[in-house]
C-alpha positions as CSV (number, residue, x, y, z in Angstrom):
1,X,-221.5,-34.2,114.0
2,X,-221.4,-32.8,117.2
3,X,-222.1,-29.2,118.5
4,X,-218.5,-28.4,119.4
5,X,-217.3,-29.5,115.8
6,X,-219.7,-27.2,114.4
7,X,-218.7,-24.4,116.1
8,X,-215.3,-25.3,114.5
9,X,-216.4,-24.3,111.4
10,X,-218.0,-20.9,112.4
11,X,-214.7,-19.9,114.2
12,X,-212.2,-20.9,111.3
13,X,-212.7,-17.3,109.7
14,X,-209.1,-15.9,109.1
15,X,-207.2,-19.2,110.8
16,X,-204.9,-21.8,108.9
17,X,-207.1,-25.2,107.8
18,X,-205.4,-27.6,108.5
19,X,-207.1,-30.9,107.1
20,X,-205.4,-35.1,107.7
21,X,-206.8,-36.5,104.5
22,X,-206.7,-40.3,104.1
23,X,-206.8,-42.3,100.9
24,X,-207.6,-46.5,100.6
25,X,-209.1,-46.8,97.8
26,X,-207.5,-49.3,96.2
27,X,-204.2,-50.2,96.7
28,X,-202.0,-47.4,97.9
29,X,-202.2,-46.3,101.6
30,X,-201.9,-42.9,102.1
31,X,-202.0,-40.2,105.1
32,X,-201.4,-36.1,104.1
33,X,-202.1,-33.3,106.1
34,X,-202.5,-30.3,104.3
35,X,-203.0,-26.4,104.8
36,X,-205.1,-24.5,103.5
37,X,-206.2,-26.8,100.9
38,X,-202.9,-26.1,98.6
39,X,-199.7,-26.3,100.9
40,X,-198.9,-30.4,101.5
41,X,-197.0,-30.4,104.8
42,X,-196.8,-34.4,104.5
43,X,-197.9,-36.8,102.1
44,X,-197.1,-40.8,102.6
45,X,-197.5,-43.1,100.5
46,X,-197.3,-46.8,101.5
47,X,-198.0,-48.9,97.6
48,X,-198.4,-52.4,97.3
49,X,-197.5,-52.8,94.0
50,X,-194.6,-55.1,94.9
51,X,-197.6,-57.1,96.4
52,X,-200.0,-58.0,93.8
53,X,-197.6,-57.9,90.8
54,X,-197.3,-61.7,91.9
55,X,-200.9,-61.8,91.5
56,X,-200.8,-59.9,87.7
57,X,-203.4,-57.2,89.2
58,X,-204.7,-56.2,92.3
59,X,-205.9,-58.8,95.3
60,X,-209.4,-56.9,96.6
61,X,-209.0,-59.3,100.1
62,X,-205.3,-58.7,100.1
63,X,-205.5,-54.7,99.3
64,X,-207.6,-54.8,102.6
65,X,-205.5,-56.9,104.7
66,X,-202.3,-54.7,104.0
67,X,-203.7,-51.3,104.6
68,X,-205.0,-52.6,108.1
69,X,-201.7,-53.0,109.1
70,X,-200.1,-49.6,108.3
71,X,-203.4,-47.5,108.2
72,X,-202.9,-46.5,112.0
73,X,-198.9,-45.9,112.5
74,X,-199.0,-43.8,108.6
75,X,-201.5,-41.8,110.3
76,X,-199.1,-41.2,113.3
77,X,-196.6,-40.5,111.5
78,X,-198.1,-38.1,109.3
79,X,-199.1,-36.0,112.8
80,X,-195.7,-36.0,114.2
81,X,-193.8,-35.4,110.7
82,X,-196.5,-32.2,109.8
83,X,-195.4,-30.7,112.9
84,X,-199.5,-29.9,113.7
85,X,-200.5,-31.5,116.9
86,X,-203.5,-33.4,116.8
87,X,-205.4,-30.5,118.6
88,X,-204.6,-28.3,116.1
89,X,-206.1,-30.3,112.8
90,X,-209.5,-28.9,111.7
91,X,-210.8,-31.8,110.0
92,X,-210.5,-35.3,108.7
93,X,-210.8,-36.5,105.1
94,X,-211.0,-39.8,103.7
95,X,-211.6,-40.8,100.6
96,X,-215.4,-42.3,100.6
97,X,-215.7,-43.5,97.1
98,X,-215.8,-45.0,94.6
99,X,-212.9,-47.7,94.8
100,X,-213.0,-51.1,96.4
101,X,-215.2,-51.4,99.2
102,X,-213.2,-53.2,101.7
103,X,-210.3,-50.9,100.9
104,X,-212.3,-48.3,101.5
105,X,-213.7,-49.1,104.9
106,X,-210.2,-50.0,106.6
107,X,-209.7,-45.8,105.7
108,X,-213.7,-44.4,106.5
109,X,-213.3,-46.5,110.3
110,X,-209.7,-45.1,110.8
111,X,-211.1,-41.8,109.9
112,X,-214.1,-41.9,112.2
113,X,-212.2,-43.0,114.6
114,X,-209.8,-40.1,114.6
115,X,-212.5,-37.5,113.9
116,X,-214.8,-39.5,116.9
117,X,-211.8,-39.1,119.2
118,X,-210.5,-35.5,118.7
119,X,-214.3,-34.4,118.3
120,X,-213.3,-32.7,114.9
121,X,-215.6,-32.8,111.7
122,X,-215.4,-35.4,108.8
123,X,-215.4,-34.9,105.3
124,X,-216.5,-37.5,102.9
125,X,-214.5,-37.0,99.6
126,X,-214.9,-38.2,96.0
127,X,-211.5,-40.0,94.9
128,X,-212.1,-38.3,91.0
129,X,-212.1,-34.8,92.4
130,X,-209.4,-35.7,94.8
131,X,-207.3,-36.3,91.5
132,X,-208.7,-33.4,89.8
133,X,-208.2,-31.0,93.1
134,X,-204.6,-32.0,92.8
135,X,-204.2,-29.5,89.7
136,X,-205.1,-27.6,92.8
137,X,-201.3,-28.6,94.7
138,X,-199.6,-26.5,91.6
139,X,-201.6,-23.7,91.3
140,X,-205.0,-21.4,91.2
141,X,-207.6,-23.4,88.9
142,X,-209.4,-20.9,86.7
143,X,-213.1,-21.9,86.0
144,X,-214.8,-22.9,83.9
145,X,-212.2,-25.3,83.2
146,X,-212.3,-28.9,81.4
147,X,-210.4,-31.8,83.5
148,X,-209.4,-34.8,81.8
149,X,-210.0,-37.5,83.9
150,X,-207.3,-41.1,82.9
151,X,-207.0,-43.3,85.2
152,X,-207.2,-47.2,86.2
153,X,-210.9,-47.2,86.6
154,X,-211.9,-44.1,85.4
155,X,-211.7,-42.0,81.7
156,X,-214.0,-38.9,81.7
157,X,-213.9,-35.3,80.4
158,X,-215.7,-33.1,83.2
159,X,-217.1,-30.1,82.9
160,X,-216.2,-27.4,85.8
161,X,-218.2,-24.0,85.5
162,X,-217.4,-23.2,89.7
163,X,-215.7,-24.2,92.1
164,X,-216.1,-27.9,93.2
165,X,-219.1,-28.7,90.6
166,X,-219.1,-31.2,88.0
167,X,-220.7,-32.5,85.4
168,X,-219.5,-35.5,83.7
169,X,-219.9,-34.7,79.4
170,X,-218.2,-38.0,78.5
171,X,-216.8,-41.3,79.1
172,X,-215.8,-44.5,78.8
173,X,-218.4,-47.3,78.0
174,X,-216.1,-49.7,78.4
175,X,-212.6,-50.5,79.5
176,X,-210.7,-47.0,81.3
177,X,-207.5,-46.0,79.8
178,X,-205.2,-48.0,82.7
179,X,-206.8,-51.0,82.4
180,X,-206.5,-51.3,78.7
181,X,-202.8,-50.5,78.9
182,X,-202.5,-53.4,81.8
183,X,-204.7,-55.6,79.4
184,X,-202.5,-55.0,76.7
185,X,-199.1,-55.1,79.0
186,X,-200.2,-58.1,79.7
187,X,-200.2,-59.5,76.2
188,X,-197.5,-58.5,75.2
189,X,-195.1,-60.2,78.2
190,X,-195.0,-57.2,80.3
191,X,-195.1,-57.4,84.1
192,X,-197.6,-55.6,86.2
193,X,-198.5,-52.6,86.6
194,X,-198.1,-52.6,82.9
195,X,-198.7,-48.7,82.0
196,X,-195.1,-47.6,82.7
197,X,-194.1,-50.4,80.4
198,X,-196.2,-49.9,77.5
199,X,-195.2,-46.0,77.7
200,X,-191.6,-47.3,77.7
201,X,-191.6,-49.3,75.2
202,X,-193.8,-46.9,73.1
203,X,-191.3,-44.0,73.1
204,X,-188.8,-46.1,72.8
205,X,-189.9,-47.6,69.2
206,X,-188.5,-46.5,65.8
207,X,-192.1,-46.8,64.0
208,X,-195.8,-47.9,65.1
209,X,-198.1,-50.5,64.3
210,X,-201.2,-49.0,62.5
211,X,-203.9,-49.4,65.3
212,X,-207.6,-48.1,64.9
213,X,-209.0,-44.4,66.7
214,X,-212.2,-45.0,68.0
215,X,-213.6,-41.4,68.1
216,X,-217.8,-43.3,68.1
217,X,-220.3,-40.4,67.2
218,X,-220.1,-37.4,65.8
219,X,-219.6,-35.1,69.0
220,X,-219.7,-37.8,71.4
221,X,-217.0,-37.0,74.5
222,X,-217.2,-40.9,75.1
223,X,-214.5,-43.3,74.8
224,X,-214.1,-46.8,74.1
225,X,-211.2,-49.1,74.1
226,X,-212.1,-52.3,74.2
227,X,-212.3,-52.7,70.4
228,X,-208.9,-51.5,70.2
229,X,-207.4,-53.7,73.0
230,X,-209.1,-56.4,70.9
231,X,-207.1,-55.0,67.6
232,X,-204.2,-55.4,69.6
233,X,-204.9,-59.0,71.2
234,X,-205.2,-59.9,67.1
235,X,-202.1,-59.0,66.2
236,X,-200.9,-60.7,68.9
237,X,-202.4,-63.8,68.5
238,X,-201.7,-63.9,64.9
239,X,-197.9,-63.2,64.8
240,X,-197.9,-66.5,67.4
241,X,-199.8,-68.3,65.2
242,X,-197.7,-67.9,62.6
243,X,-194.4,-68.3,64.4
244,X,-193.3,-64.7,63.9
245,X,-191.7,-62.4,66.4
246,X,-194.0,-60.3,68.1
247,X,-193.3,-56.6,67.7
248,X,-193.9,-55.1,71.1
249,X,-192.7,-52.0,70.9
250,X,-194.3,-51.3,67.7
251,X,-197.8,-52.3,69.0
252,X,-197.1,-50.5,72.2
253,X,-196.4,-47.4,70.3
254,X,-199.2,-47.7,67.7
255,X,-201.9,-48.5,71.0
256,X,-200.3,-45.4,72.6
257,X,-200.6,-42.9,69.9
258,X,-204.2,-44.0,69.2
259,X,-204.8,-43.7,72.7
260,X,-203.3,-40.3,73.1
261,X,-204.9,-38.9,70.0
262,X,-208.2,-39.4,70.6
263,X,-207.9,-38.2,74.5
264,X,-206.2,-34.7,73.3
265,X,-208.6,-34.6,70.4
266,X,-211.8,-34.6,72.4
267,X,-210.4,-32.5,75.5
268,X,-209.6,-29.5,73.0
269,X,-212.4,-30.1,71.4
270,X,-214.1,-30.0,74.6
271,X,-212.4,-26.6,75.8
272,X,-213.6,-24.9,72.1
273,X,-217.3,-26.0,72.6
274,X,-217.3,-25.2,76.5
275,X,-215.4,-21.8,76.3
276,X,-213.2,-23.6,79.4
277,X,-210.5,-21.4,80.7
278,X,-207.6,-24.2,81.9
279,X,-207.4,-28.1,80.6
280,X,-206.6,-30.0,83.6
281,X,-205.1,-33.4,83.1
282,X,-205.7,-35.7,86.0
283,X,-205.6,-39.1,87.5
284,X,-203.0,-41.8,87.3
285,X,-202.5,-42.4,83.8
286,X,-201.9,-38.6,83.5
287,X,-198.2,-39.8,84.7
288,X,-197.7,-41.5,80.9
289,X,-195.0,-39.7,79.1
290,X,-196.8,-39.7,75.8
291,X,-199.7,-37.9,76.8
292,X,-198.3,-35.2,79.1
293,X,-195.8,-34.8,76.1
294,X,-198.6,-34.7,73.6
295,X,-200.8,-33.1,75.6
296,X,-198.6,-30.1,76.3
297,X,-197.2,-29.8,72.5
298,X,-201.0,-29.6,71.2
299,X,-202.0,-26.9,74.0
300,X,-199.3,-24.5,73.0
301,X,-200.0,-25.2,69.5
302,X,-203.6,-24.1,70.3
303,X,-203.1,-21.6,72.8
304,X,-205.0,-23.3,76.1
305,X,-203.7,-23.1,79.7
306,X,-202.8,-26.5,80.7
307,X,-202.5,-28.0,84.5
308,X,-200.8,-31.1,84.8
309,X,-200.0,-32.3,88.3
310,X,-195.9,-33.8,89.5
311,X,-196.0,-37.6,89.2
312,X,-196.2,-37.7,93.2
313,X,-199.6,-36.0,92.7
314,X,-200.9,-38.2,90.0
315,X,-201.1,-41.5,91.5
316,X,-203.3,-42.1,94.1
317,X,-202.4,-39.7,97.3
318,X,-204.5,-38.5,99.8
319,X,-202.7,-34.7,99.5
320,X,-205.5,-34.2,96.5
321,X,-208.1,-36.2,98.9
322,X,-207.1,-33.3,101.3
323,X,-207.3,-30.8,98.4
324,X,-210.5,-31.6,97.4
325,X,-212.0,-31.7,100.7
326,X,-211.1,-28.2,101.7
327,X,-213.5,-27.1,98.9
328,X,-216.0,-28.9,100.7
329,X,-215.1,-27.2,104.2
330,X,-214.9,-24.2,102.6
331,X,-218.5,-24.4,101.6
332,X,-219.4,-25.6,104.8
333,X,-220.3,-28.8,104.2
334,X,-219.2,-31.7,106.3
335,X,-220.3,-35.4,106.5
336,X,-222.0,-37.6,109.6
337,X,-220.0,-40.3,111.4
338,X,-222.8,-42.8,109.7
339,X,-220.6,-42.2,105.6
340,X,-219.5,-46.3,104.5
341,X,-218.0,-47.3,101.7
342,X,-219.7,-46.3,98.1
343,X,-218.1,-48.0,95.4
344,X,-220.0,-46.2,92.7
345,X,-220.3,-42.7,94.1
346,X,-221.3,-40.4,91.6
347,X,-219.2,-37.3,91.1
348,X,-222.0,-35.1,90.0
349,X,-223.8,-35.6,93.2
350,X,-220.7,-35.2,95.6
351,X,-220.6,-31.6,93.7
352,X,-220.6,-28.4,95.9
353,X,-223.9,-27.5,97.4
354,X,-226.4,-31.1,95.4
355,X,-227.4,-31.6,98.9
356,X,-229.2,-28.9,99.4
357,X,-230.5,-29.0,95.8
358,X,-231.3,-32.5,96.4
């Protein structure tokens, strides 16, 4: 980083931050610009969905090709529609990692090159607490809180005692929450993405399929779901085999609630042992019906402050990448032009302050 740029930070004392955050991790193309860390002044959102449903999932090679062609006139857009002129950003954010790696790069070079070119400081951000930061669009976060992390690739229960630290109590050692719901989508003859679907057809049903909880240990905050995607593929498999009707909606609503009830069971459980002060909910999957409705009925029934962002802020977005990475410039830390693409990049370690620990 230059010397200019960190001068920027010294002199930001009692001034607006305004931060162009950038998100390609997979396949959404997204360009915010946000104020302060809390106040989205623009927030677009260029999916691909339409893309790779003819593909049943998501194209790595494709996901790249398609946000090199809008990355650059989203991010122009974003400038002239947030009524900041380029002058007046403080930073750039972009999302670093994890996700796929040639999604990532087309955002980290389109980044550089903006932060290169306007001399302003980058900031590396963690795509997991850019969902969990969103809580952050809605409302003051009151720490130590629990965030329940569901999502495509990602199922965790985190533990927040500060301010942009983490520490990851439990996951999933197997399949995350979306992909078991597009695994199961898919066998039962819905199109992609198949979340929405399953959700649908789950609420939708007049009674459930009995369908295992897989709660593991005693204690354990880790999930697992690919023994009851398997329960499900049975069922499946054996109504065809026997010529029989498949009931979708019942299976959808029997995988749901078994879903649902062990992800509220072991956040609340995780907010008693913790003493959190606020459950967040986070990530894409926080945008299934069932689970927000769940969620929210079992928090009031148990008295705990729950955060749950709008839909707009639960799918992939780079207003939470921008959220999260004020924390970061807030702290004063800031990343090199050298950051690439880290598909695995631990949470823990992108926590407020590890570098200096490390």
């Amino acid at each position: 980083m230059s010397t200019a740029a960190e001068k920027q930070i010294e002199d930001t004392g009692g001034k607006s931050v305004y931060i162009l955050a950038v998100e390609t991790s997979c396949d959404e193309t997204s360009v915010a610009v946000v104020k302060d860390g809390r106040e989205v002044l623009v927030n677009l959102v260029a999916s691909q969905i339409e893309t790779h449903k003819a593909f049943g999932g998501v194209v790595p090679e494709v996901a790249s090709r398609q946000h090199v062609e809008c990355i650059t006139l989203l991010m122009e857009q974003a400038i002239a529609e947030s009524g900041i002129a380029p002058e007046q950003l403080t930073a750039i954010a972009v999302t670093e990692g994890p996700g796929l790696v040639g999604a990532l790069l087309v955002g980290i070079m389109a980044a550089k090159a903006l932060a290169f070119s306007l001399d302003k400081p980058l900031i590396g951000t963690h795509h997991i607490a850019g969902h969990i930061y969103a809580n952050q669009l809605i409302g003051e976060i009151q720490y130590p809180a629990i965030a329940l992390v569901v999502s495509g690739g990602h199922t965790e229960i985190v533990r927040m005692e500060s301010e942009g630290r983490f520490e990851v109590v439990g996951q999933t050692r197997d399949d995350a929450v979306g992909e078991a719901y597009d695994k199961v989508a898919r066998s039962l003859g819905f199109p992609y993405p198949g979340g929405p679907h399953v959700d649908k057809a789950a609420q939708a049903a007049n009674s459930a399929v009995p369908l295992p909880r897989v709660w593991l240990e005693e204690g354990s905050y880790d999930f697992s779901l690919s023994g009851l995607k398997s329960a499900v593929l049975n069922l499946v498999n054996q109504s065809r085999m026997k010529g029989e009707e498949i009931d979708a909606g019942g299976i959808a609503r029997g995988f749901q609630e078994s879903v649902v009830e062990v992800l509220v069971g072991k956040a609340v459980r995780a907010m008693r042992q913790f003493g959190a002060k606020q459950l967040l909910l986070c990530g894409g999957v926080a945008a299934n019906g069932g689970l927000r409705s769940e969620l929210t009925a079992r928090c009031e029934a148990e008295g705990i402050t729950l955060s749950i962002p709008p839909m707009k802020y639960c799918t992939d977005n780079a207003a939470m990448i921008g959220a999260a990475a004020y924390i970061k410039w807030m702290h004063g830390e800031v990343s090199d032009l050298y950051i690439k693409g880290e598909p695995g990049m631990s949470l823990e370690n992108w926590s407020v302050g590890r570098s200096k620990e490390q």
